[in-house]
PASEBA-1860 file (N, C-alpha, C; in nm, 3 decimals):
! residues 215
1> XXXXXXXX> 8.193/-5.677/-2.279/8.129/-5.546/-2.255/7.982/-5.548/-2.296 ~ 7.969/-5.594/-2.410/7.805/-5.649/-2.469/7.718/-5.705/-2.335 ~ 7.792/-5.821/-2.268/7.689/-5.855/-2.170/7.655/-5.771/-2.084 ~ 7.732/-5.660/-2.023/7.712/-5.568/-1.912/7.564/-5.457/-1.955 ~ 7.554/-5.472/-2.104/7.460/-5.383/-2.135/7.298/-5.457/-2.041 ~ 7.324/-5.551/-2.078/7.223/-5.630/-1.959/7.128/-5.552/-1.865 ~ 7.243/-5.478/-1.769/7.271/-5.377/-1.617/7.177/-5.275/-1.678 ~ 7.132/-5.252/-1.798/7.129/-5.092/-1.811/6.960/-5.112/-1.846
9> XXXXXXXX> 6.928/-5.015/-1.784/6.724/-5.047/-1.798/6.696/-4.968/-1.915 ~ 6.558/-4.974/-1.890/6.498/-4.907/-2.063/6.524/-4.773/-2.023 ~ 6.458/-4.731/-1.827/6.468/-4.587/-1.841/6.588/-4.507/-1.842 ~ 6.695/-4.569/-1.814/6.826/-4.547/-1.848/6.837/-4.483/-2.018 ~ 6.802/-4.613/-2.092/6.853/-4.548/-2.211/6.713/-4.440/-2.220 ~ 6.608/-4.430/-2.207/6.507/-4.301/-2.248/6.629/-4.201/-2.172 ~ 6.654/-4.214/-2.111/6.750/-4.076/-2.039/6.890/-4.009/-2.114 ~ 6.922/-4.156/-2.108/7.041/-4.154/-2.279/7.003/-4.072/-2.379
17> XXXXXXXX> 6.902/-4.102/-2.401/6.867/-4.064/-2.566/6.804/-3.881/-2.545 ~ 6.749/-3.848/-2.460/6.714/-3.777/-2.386/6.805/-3.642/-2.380 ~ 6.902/-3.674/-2.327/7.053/-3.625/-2.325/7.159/-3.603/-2.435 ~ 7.097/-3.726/-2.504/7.196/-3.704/-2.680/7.092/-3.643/-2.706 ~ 6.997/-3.613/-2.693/6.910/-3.500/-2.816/6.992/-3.367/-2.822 ~ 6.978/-3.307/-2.667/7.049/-3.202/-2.686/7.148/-3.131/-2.662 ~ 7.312/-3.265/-2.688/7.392/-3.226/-2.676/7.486/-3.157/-2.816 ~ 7.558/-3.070/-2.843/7.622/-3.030/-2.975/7.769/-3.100/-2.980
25> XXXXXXXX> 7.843/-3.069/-3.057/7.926/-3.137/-3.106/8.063/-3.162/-3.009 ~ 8.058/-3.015/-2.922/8.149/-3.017/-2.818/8.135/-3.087/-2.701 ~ 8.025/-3.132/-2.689/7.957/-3.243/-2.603/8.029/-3.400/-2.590 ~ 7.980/-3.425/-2.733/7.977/-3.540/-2.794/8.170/-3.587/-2.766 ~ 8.218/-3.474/-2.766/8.362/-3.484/-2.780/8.426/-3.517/-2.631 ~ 8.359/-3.431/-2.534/8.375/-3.420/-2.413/8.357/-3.603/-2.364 ~ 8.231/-3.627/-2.411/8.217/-3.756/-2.375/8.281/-3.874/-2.357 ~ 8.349/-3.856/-2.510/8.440/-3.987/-2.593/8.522/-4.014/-2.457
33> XXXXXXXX> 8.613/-3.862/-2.483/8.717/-3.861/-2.403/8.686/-3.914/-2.246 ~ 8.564/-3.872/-2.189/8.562/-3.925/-2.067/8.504/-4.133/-2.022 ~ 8.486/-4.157/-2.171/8.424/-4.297/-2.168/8.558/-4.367/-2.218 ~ 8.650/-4.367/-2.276/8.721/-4.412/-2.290/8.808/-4.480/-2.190 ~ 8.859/-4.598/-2.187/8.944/-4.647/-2.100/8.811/-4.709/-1.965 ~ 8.734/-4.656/-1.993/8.567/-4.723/-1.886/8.571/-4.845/-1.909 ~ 8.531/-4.912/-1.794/8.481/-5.065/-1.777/8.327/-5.056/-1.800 ~ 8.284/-5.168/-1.790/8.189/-5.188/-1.798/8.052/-5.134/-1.710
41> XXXXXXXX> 8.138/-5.188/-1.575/8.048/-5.122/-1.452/8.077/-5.007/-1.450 ~ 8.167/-4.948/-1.476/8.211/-4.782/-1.512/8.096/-4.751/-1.554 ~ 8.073/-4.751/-1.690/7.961/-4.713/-1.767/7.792/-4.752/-1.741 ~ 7.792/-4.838/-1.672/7.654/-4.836/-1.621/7.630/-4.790/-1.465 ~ 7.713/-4.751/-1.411/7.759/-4.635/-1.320/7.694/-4.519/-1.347 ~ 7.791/-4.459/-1.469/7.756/-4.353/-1.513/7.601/-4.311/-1.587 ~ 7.553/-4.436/-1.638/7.430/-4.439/-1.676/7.318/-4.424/-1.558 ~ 7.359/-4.479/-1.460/7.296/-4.464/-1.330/7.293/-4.308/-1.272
49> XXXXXXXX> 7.390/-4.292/-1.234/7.427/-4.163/-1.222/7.365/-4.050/-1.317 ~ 7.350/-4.071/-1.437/7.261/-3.917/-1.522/7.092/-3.946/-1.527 ~ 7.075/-4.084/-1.460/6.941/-4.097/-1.455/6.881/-4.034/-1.352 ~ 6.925/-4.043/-1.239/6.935/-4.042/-1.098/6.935/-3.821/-1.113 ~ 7.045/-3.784/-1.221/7.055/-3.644/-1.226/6.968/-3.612/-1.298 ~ 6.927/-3.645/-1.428/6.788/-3.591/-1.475/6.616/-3.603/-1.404 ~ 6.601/-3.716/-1.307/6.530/-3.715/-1.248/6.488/-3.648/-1.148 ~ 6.596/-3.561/-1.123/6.620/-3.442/-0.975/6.575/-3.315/-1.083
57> XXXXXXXX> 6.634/-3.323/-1.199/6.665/-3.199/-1.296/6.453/-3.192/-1.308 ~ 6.428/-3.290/-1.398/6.241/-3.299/-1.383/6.173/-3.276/-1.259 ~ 6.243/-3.332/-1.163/6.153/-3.272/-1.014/6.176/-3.134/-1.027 ~ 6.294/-3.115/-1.023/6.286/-2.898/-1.020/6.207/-2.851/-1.158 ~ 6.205/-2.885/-1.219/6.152/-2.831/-1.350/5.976/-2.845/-1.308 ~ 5.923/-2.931/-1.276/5.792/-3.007/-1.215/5.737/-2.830/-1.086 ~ 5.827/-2.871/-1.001/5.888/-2.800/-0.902/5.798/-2.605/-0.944 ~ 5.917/-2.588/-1.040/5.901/-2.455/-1.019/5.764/-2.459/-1.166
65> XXXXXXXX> 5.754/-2.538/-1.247/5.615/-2.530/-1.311/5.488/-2.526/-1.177 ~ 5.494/-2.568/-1.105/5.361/-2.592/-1.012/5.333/-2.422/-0.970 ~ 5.487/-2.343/-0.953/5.448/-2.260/-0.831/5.439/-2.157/-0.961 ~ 5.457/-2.194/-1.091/5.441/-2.064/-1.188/5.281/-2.072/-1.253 ~ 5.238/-2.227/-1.158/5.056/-2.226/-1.216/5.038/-2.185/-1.099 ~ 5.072/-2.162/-0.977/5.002/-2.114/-0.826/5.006/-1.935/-0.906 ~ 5.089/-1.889/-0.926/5.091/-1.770/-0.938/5.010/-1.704/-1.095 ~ 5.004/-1.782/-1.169/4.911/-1.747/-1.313/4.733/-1.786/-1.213
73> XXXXXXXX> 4.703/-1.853/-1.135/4.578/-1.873/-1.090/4.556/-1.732/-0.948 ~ 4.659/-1.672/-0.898/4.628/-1.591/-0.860/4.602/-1.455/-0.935 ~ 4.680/-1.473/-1.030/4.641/-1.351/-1.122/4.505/-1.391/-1.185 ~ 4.486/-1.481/-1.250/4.322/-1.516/-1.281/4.277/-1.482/-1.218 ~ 4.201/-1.535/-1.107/4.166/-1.458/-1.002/4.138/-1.330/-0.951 ~ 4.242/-1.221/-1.019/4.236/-1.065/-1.001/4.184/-1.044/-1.125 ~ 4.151/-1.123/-1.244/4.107/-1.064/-1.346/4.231/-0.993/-1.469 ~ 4.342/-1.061/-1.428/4.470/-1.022/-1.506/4.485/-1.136/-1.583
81> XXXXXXXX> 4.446/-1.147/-1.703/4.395/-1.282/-1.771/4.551/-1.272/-1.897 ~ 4.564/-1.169/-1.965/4.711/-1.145/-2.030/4.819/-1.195/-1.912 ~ 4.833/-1.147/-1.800/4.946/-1.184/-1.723/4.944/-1.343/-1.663 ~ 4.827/-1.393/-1.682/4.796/-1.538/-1.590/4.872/-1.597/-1.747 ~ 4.783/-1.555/-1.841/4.834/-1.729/-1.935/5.002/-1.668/-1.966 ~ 5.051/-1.573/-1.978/5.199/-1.611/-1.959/5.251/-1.689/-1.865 ~ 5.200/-1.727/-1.735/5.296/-1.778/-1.627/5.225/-1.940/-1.669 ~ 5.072/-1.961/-1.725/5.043/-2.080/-1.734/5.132/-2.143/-1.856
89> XXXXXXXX> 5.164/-2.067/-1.944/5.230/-2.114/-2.070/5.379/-2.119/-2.042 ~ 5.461/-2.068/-1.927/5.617/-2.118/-1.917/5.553/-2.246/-1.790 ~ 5.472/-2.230/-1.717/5.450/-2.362/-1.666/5.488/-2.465/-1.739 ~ 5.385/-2.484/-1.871/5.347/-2.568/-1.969/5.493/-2.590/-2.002 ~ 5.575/-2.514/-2.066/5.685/-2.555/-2.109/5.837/-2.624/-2.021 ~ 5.784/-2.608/-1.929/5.867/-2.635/-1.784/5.881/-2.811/-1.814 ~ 5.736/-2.845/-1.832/5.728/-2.977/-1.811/5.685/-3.057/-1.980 ~ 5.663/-2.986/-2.021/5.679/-3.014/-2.203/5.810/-3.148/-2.255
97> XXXXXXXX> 5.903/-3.153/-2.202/6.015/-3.249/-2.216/5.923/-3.366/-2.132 ~ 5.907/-3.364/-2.031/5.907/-3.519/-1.974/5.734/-3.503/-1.968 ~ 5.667/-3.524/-2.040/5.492/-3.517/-2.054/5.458/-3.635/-2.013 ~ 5.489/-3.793/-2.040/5.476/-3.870/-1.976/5.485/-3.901/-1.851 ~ 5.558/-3.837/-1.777/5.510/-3.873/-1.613/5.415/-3.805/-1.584 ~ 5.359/-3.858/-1.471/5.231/-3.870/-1.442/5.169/-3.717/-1.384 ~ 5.284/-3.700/-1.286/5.240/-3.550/-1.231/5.264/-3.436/-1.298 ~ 5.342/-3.493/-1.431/5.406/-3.315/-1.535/5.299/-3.347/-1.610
105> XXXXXXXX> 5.240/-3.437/-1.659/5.049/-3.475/-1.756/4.959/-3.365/-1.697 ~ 4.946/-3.397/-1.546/4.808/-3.336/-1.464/4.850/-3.202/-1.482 ~ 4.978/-3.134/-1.447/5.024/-3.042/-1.424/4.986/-2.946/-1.633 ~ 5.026/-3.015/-1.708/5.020/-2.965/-1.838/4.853/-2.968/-1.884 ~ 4.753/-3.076/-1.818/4.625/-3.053/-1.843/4.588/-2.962/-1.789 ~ 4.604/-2.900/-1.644/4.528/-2.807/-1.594/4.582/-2.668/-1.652 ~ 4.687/-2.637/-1.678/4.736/-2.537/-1.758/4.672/-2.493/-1.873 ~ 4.655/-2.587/-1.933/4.572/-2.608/-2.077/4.435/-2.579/-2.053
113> XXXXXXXX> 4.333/-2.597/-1.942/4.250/-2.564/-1.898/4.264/-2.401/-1.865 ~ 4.349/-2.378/-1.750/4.335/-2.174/-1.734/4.371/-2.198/-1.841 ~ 4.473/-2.174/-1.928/4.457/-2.095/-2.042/4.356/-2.077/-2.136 ~ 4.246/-2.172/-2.158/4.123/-2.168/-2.224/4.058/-2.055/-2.159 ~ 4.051/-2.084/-2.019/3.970/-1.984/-1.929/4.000/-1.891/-1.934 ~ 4.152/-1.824/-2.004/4.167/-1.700/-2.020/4.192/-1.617/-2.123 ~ 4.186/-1.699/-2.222/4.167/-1.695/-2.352/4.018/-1.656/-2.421 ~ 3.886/-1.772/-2.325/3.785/-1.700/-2.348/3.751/-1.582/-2.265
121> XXXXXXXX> 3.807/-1.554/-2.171/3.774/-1.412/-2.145/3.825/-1.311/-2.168 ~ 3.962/-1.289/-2.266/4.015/-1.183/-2.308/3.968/-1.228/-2.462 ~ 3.867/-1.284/-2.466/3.766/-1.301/-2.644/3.843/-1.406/-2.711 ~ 4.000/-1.425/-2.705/4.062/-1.445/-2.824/4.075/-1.610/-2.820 ~ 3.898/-1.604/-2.906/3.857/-1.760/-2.934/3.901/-1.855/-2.968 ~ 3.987/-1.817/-3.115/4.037/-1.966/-3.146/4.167/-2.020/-3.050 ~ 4.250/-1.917/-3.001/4.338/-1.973/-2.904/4.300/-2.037/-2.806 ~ 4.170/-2.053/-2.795/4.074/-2.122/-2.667/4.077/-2.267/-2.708
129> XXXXXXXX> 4.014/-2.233/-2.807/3.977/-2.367/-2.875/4.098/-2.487/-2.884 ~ 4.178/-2.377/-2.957/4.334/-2.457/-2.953/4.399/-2.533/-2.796 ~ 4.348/-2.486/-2.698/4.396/-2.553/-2.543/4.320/-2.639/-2.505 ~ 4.162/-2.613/-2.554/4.071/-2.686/-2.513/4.079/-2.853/-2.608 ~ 4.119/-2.831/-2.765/4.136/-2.965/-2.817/4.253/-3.007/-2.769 ~ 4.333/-2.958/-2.673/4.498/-3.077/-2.614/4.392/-3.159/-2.505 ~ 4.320/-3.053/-2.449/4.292/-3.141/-2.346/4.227/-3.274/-2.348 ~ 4.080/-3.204/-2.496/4.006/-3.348/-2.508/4.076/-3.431/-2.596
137> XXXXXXXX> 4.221/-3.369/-2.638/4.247/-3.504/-2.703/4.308/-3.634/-2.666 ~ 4.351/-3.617/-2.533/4.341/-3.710/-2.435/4.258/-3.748/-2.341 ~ 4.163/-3.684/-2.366/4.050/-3.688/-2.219/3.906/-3.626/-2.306 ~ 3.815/-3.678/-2.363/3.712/-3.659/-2.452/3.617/-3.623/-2.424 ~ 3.616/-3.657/-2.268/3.478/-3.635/-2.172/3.502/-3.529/-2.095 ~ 3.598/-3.439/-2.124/3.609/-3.298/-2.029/3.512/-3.228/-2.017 ~ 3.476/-3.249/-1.906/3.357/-3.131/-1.874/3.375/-2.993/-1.890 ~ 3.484/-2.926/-1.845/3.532/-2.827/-1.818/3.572/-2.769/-1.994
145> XXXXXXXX> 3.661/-2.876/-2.055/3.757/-2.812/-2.196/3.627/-2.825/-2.320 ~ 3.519/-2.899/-2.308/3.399/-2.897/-2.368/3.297/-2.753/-2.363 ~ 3.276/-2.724/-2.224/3.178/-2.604/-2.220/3.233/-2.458/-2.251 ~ 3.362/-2.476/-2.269/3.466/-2.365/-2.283/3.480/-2.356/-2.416 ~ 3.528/-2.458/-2.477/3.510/-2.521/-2.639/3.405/-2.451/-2.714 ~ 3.242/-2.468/-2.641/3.127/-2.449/-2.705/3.130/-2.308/-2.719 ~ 3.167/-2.235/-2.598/3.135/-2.096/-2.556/3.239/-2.054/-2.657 ~ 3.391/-2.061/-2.728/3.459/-1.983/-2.778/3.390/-2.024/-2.935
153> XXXXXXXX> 3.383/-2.181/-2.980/3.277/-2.178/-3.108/3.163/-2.073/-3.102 ~ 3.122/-2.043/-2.999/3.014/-1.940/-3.028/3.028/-1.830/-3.066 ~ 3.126/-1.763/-2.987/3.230/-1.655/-3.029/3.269/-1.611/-3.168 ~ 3.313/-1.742/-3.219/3.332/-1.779/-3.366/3.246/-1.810/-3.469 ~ 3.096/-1.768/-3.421/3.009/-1.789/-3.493/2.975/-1.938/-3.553 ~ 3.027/-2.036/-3.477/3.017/-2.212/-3.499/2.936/-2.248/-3.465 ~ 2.800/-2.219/-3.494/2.714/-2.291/-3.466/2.659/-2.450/-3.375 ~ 2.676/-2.456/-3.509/2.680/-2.620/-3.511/2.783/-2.727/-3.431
161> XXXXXXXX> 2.899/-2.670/-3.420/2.979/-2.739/-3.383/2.972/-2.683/-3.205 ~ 2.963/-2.555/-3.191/2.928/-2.508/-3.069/2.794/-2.592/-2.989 ~ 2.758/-2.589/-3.044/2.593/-2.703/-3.003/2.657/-2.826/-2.965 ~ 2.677/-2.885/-3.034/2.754/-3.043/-3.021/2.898/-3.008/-2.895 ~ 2.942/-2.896/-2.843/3.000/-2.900/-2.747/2.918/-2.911/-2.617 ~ 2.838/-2.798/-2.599/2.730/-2.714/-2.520/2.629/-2.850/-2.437 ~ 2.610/-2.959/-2.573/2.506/-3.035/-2.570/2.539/-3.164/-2.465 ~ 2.728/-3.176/-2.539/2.759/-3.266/-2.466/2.783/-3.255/-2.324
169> XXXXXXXX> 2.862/-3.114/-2.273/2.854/-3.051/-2.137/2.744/-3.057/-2.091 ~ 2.610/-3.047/-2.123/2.503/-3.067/-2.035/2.516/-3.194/-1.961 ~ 2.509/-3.342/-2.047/2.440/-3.454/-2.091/2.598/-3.472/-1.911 ~ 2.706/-3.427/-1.938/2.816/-3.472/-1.871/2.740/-3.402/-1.727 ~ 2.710/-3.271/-1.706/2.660/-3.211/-1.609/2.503/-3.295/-1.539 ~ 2.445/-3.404/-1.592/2.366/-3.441/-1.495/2.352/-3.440/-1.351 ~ 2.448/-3.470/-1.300/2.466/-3.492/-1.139/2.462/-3.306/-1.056 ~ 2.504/-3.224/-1.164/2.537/-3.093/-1.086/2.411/-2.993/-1.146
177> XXXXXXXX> 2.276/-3.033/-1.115/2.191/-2.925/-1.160/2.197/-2.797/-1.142 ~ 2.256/-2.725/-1.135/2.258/-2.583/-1.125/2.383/-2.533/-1.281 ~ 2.467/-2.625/-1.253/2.554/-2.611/-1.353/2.512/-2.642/-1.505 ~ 2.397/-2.757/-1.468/2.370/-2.792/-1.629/2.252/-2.686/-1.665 ~ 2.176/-2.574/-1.557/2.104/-2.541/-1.608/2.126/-2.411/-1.652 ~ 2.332/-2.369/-1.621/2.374/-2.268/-1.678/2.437/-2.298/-1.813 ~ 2.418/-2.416/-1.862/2.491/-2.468/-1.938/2.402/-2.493/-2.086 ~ 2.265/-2.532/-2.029/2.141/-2.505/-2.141/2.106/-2.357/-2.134
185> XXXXXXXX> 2.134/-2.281/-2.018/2.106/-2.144/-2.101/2.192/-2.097/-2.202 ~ 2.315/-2.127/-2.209/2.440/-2.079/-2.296/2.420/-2.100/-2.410 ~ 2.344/-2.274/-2.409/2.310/-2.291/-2.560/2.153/-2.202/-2.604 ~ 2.120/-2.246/-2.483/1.920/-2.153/-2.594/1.992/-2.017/-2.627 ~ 2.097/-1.960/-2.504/2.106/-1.804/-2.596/2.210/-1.785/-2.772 ~ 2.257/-1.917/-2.745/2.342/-1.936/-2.888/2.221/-1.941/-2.955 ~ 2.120/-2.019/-2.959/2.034/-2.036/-3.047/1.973/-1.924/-3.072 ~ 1.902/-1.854/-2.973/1.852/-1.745/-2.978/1.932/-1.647/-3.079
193> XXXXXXXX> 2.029/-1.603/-3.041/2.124/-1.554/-3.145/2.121/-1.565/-3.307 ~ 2.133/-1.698/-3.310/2.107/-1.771/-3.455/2.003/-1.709/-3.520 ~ 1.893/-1.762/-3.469/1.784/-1.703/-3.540/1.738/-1.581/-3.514 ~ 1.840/-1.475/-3.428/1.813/-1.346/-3.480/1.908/-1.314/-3.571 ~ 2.011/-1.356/-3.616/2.079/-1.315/-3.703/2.047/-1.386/-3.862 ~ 1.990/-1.432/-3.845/1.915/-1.492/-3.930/1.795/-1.452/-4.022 ~ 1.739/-1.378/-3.888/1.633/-1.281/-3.947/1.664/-1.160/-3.968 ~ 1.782/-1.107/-3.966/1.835/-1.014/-4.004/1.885/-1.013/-4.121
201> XXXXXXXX> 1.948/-1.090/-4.173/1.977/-1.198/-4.375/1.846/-1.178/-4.410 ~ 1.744/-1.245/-4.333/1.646/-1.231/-4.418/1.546/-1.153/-4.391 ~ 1.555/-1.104/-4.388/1.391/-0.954/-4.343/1.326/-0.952/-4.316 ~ 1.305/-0.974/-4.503/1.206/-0.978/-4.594/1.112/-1.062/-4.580 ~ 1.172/-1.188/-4.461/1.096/-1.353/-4.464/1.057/-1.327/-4.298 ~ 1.119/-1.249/-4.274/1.095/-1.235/-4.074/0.985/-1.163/-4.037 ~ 1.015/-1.016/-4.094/0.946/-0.919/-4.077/0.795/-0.878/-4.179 ~ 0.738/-0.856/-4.077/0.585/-0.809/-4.198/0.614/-0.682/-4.292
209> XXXXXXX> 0.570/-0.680/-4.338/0.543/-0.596/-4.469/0.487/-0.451/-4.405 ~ 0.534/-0.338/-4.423/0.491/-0.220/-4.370/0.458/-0.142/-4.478 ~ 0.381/-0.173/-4.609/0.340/-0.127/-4.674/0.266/-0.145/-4.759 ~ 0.146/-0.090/-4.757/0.013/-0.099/-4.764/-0.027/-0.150/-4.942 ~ -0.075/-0.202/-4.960/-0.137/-0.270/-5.124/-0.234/-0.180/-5.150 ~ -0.303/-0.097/-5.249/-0.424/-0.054/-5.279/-0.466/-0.173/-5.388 ~ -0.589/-0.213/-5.381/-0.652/-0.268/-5.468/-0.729/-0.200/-5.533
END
């Protein structure tokens, strides 16, 4: 029986193991009973067979994540930014189990993207931030999860770290001048900002003196 394990591929057992994650105890029982008295080719049959079924199970799951980001991007779109990232966030979780294939990745990056996009426009910054670091943390050079990044640090009063987003989105925006030159305004008006709030702390150091000395 040892040699027959041979028959059985790696993605087989990822599917195995996959399947024992979340089966409970009445499962486990169900099983025995049905592996018992199995041959060999029996069982790598059957291994065949739940690969073959979870792989249909991820296409539908894939499946109906795509058409629950078609419908969160039409609500973006209308400016319904609360109702979009709910449908982008059961997307996300649709395909959350199998993240390694290739098309539930693209499918979970762009999600992660609207939701930044709608996160910074209903203000609520750091949840921005939070979608925007999944993205660059596989992908560093995001144009898109960078200038979004900068804009909700700004939000957040991050200066510094907002700059070093802003700065890098330009430097990435070379090729698209119109974009990089909305992209250095975002930062001069962060800056601008800065040092009016700045001179507002300090006054005393900004503003002239409106009152007169007699000698």
């Amino acid at each position: 029986m040892m040699g027959s394990m041979g028959n059985i591929t790696p993605a087989m057992m990822q599917q195995a193991q996959a399947m024992a994650r979340n089966m409970g105890p009445e499962d486990w029982e169900r099983a025995r009973a049905q592996m018992q008295g199995m041959s060999p080719e029996q069982l790598r049959q059957q291994a065949a067979s739940a690969q073959q079924h979870m792989s249909s199970q991820e296409r539908y799951m894939l499946s109906a994540g795509q058409r629950l980001k078609a419908e969160g991007n039409q609500l973006h779109s209308a400016g319904s930014y609360g109702a979009a990232l709910e449908k982008y966030e059961r997307a996300k979780n649709n395909v959350r189990a199998f993240i390694s294939n290739h098309e539930a990745m693209a499918l979970f990056k762009a999600c992660s993207l609207n939701l930044s996009s709608c996160y910074l426009n209903l203000k609520q910054y750091s949840s921005c931030v939070v979608q925007c670091d999944e993205v660059l943390e596989g992908e560093p050079s995001n144009l898109k999860a960078l200038y979004r990044r900068g804009q909700a640090r700004l939000g957040l009063s991050q200066w510094a770290t907002a700059a070093q987003d802003l700065e890098r989105a330009a430097q990435l925006s070379a090729s698209d001048p119109e974009q990089q030159r909305t992209i250095l305004a975002k930062l001069k008006a962060g800056a601008s900002s800065v040092v009016s709030q700045n001179c507002i702390a300090q006054h005393l150091y900004c503003q002239p003196s409106s009152h007169k000395h007699s000698y």
